[in-house]
C-alpha positions in Angstrom: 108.8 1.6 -109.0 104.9 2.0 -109.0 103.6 1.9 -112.6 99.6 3.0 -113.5 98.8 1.0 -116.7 97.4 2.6 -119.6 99.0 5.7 -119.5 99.5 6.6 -123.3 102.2 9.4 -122.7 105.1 9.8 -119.7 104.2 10.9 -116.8 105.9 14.1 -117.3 104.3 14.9 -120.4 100.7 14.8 -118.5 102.2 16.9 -115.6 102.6 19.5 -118.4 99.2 19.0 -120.2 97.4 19.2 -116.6 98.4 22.2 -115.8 94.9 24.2 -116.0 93.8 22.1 -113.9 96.5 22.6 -111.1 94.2 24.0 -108.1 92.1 20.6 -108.3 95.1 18.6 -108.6 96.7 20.1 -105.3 93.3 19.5 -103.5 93.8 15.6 -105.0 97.7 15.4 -103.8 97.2 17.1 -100.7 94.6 14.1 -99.6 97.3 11.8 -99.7 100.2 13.0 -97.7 102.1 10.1 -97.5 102.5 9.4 -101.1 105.5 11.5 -101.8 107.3 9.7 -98.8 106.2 5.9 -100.0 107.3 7.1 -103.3 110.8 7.9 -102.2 111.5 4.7 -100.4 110.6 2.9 -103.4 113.1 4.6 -105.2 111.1 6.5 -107.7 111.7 8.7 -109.6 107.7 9.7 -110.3 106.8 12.5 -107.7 103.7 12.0 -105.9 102.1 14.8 -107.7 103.1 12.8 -111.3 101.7 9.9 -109.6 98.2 11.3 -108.8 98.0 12.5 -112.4 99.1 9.5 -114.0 96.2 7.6 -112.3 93.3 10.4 -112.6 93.9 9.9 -116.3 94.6 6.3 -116.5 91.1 5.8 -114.7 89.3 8.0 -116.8 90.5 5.7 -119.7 90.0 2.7 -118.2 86.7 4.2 -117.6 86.0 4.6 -120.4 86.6 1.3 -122.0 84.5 -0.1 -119.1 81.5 2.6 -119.9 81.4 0.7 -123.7 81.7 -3.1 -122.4 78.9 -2.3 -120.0 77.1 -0.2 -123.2 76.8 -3.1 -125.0 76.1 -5.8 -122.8 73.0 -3.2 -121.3 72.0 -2.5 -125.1 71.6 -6.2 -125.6 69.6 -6.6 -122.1 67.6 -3.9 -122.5 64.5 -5.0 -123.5 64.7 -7.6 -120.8 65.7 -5.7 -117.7 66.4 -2.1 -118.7 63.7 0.8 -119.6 65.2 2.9 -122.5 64.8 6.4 -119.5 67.2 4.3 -117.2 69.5 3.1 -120.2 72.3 6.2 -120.0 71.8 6.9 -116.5 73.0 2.9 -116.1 75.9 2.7 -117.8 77.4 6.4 -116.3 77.1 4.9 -112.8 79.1 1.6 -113.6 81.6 3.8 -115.5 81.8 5.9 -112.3 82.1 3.5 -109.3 84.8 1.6 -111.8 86.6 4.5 -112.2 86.5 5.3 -108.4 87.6 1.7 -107.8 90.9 1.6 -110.2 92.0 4.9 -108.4 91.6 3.8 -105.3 93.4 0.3 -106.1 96.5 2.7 -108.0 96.3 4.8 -105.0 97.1 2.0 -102.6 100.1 0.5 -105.2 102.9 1.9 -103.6 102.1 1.2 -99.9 101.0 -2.4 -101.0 104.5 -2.2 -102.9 106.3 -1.1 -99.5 105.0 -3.9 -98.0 106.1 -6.6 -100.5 109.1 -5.0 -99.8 110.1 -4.7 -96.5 109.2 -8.5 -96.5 111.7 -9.2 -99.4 114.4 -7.6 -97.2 113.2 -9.2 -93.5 113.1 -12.7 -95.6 116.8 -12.5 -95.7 117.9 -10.6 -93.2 118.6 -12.7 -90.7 120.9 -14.9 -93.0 122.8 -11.9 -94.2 123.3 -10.3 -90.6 124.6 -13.8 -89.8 127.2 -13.8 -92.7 128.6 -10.4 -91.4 128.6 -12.0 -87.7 131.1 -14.4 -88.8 133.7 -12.4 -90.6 133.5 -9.4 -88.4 134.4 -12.3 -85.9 137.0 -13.4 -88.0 138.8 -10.0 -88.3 137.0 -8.8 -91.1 136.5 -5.3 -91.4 133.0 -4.3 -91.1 133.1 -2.7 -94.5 135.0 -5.7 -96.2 132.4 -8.3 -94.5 129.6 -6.2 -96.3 131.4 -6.3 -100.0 131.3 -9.8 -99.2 127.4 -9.9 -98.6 126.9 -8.1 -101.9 128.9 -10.1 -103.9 126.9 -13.2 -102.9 124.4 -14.7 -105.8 122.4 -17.0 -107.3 121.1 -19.3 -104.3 124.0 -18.2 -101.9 122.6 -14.7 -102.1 120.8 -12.3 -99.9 118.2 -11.3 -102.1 117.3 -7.3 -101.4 119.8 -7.4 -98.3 122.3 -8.1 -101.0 120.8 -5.2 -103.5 120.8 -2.6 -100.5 124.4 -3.5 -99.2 125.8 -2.8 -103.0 124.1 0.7 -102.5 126.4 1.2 -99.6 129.2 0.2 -100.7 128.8 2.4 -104.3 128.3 5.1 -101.6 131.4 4.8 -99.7 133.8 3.8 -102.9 132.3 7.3 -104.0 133.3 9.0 -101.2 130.6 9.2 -98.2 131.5 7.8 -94.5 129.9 4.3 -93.6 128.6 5.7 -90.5 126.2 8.0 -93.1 125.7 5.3 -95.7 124.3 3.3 -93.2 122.0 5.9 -91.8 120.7 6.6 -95.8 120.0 2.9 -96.1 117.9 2.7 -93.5 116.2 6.1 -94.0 115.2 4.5 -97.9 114.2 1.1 -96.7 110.8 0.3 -95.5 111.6 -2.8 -93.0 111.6 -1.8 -89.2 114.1 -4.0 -88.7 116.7 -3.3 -91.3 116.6 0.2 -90.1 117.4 -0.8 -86.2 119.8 -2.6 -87.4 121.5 -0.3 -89.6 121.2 2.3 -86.9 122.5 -0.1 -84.9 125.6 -0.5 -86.8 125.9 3.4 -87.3 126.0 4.0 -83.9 129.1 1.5 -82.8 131.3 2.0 -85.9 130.8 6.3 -84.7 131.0 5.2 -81.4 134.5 3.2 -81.6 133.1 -0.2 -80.6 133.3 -3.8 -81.5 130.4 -4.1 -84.5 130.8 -8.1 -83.3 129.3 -7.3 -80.5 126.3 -5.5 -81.5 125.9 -7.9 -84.2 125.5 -10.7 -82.0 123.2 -8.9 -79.9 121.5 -8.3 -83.5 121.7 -11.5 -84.2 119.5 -12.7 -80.7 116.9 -10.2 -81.3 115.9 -11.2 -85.1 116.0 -14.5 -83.9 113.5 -14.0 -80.7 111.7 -11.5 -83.5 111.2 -14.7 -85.8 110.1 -16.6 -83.0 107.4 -14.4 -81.8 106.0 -13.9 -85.6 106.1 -17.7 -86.2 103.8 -18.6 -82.5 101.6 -15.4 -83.6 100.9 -17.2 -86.9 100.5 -20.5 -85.6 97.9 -18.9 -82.8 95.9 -17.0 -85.4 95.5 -20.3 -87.9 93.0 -22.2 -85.5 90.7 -19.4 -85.5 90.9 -18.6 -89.2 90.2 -22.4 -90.4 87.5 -22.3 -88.1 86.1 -20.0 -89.9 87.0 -21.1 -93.1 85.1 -24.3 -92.6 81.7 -22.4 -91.4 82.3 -20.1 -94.2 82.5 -22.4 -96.9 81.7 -25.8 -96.1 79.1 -25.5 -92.9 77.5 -22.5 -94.2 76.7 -23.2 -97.6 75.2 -26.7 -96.8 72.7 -24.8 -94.7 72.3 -22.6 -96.9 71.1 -25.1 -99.7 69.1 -27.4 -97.2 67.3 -24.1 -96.1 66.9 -23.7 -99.9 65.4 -27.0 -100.5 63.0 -27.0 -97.2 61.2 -23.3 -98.6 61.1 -24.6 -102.2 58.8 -27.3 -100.6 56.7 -25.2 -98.5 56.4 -22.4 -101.0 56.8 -21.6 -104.5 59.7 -20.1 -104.7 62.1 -22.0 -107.3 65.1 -23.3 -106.3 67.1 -23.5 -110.2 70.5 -24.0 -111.3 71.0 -20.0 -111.5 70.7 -20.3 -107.7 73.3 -23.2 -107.4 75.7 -21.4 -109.9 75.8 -17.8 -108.0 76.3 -20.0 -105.2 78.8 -22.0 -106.2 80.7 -18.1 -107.6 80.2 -17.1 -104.0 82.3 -19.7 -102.5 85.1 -19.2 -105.4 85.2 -15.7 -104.2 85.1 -16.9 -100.3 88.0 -19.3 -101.0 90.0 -17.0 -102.7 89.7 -14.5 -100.1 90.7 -16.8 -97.3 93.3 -17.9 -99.3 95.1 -14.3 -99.8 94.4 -13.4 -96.2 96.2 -16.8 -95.0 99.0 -16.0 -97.5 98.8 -12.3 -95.9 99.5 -12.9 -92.1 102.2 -15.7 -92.7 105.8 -14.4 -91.8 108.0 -13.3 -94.2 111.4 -15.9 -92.6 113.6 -18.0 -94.9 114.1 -21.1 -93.5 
């Protein structure tokens, strides 16, 4: 479940103490339609409304905090770069644009938390789809094969596959058809594929025939799925460590040789400040290309 940090109270507790402010705070939710939804397929039990609230406040504090770190670093800089007129006026800004920057990184918590998981469940999918395959070929009811999936741990388990086929089996042990607790599952999870292939599953045990089947025709398309993500991964790494090495290996060696030819022909200083901020640059460069390797790579289990 998405969680904004620094909140000092519940969430409902702010609901209640934000009430005055309720026309404002329907503007804010209504900007955001999709929030309620994300919310719900993480299983939360904070309402999108709760949500907005919880962050509104929990950026003003962090805000805050921020406004008197920057207050005292610009008091002790400001007889070097500040004028006392531009003091105040300094410090609000950076206290704004932070706070506009942590609600928009809250605000994008829950679809960055979607993501993380619909790539749990795909991770092992195909090895859980598999493991019904072969006792619905054995005989084994479809229901049965799936308490079987559940009850898998430790390293023989099936991860958030696992997790969501215990759901459906609490659901039918309480009472609810398979054909429905099928359909719920995949309404609640994010990954495209879990949800075909729960529909999937729906649709034959209504229908009267052979899950087997269907699972091995399943089985053929997550495979070929795999395939195609792992060749569209490999094809988009040549281009990205091309640029990797004119972004942080060609580029900056320009860069300084350019330095050191001006410094020569004019009198602009080429100090270790420069090198430094250079050398924070590339830091920053290589841990960007680093997150958006990390990003596009497949989530498979091999």
């Amino acid at each position: 479940m998405p969680n904004v940090q620094f909140l000092p109270i519940s969430y409902k507790s702010l609901e209640r103490l934000m009430r005055p402010l309720n026309p404002l705070l329907n503007y804010v939710v209504a900007l955001f339609p999709l929030l309620e939804y994300d919310l719900g397929r993480l299983d939360s039990e904070v309402t999108a409304r709760q949500y907005v609230i919880g962050t509104l406040v929990s950026s003003l504090l962090v805000s805050i905090i921020f406004s008197l770190a920057i207050g005292s670093i610009a008091a002790a800089a400001q007889p070097l770069f500040f004028t006392e007129r531009y003091f105040v006026l300094v410090v609000i800004l950076s206290a704004a644009v932070f706070a506009l920057l942590f609600f928009g990184y809250s605000m994008l918590i829950p679809s960055w938390q979607i993501q993380q998981r619909s790539g749990n469940i795909e991770r092992d999918l195909l090895f859980a789809i598999r493991h019904l395959s072969v006792l619905t070929n054995a005989g084994v009811p479809l229901f049965a094969a799936m308490v079987s999936v559940s009850e898998e741990r430790g390293a023989l388990g099936y991860g958030m596959v696992g997790k969501e086929f215990a759901k459906i089996v609490n659901e039918v042990e309480a009472g609810k058809e398979l054909s429905q607790a099928l359909n719920d599952s995949a309404a609640r999870t994010p990954s495209k594929y879990y949800e075909r292939i729960m529909w999937q599953l729906s649709n034959s045990s209504k229908a009267g025939v052979p899950v087997n089947e269907a699972l091995s025709q399943l089985l053929d398309y997550l495979s070929e799925e795999q395939k195609i993500a792992l060749r569209n991964y490999g094809s988009q790494l040549s281009p990205l460590s091309l640029v990797y090495l004119l972004t942080t290996m060609v580029g900056p060696t320009l860069v300084i040789i350019f330095l050191m030819i001006i410094s020569t022909m004019t009198a602009i200083p080429v100090t270790e400040t420069l090198f430094v901020a250079i050398l924070l640059v590339l830091l920053v460069l290589q841990v960007f290309f680093l997150g958006l390797i990390r990003s596009r790579r497949p989530t498979i289990s091999l």
